[in-house]
N, C-alpha and C positions, 0 to 999 in steps of 0.2 A: 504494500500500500504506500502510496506517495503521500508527504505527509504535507499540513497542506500551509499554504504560506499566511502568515499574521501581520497583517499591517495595522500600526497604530501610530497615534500623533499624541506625544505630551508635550507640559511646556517643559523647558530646561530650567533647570534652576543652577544656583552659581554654583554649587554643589555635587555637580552632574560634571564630575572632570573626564571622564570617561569619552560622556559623549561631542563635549566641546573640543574637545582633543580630536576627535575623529573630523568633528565637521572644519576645524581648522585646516587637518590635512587635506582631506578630501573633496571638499564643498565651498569656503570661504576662498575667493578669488581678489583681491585687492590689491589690482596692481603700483610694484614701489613700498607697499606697506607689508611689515612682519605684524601678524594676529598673534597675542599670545593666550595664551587661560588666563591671565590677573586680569587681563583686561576685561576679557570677555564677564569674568566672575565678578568684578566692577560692576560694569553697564547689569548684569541681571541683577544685583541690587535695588535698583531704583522699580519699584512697583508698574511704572508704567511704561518698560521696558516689554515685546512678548517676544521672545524665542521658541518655536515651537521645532520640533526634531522628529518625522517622519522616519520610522523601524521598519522595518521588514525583517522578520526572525531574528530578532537584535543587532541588526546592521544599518546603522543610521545613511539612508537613501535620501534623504532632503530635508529642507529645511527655512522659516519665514520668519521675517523680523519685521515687527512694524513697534510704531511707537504710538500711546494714548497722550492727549494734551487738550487742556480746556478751550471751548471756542468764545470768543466774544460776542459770536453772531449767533448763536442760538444754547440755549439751556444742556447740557448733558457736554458732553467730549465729542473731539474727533480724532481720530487715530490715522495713522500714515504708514501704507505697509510699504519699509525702506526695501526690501530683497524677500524673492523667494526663489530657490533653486531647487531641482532633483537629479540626481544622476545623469546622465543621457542614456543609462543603459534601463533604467527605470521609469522614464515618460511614460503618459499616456497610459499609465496603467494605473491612477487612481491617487497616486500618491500626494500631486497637487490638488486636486481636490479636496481631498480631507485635509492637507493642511490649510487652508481658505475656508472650510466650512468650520474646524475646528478654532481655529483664531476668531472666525466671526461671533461663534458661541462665547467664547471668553470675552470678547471684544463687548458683547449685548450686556453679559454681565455685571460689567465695568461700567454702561451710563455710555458707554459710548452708543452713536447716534449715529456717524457716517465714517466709512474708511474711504479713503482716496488712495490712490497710486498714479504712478509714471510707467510707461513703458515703451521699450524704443516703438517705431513705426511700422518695422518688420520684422516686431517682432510677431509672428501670426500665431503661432502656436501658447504663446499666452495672452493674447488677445482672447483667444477662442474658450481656453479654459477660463477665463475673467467673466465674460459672457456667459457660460454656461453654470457657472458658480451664480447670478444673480448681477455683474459686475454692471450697470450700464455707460459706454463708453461718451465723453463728453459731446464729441463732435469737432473740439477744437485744438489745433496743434502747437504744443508748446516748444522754445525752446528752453534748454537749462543756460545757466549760469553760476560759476562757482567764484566766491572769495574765496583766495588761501590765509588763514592771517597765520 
């Protein structure tokens, strides 16, 4: 009998060196910059911080970060999902999904109201999972802008 695969979505806590260590190696891409665990175990200090870690059979396959923060323009939070990755060998097979449905349950929890994101223009393959998650796309094209201080 083939045994059968488990996928689950928690959040990470700072705690969780295990699994921060893996998605450092594996998952976290930032280029120029070295990720370490104190940091990451830092930034999950702060309550409105979500890291959420996508398992399959305890092999951590992806992974989303957004942040909660109060609005001025309406009653309750809104939150900003900064990244979400999965594997490339693990797409398409549910993994983002649950991490979007999962952060959104947490997210409702919290008093948050609306999450926003970015994502490049081709990028199609998470446009389509955004949409199909509930996500509805603005209509209008941004560009970024970054200070370095």
């Amino acid at each position: 009998m083939v045994p059968l695969m488990t996928l689950k979505v928690i959040k990470v806590q700072k705690d969780d060196g295990e699994i921060i260590n893996f998605m450092i190696k594996h998952l976290i891409d930032f280029p120029g910059e070295k990720v370490d665990v104190r940091h990451i175990e830092t930034v999950l200090k702060d309550d409105r911080t979500y890291l959420l870690a996508a398992i399959l059979n305890d092999i951590v396959i992806g992974y989303a970060l957004a942040y909660r923060f109060p609005s001025i323009y309406a009653p309750g939070y809104l939150a900003y999902l900064y990244d979400i990755e999965v594997l490339e060998t693990h797409r398409k097979k549910g993994a983002g999904r649950l991490l979007i449905e999962t952060l959104l349950r947490y997210l409702k929890s919290d008093g948050v109201t609306e999450l926003w994101l970015g994502t490049a223009i081709d990028n199609i393959e998470g446009q389509a999972l955004f949409r199909s998650t509930g996500g509805i796309k603005s209509g209008e094209a941004f560009n970024d802008f970054t200070y370095e201080l």
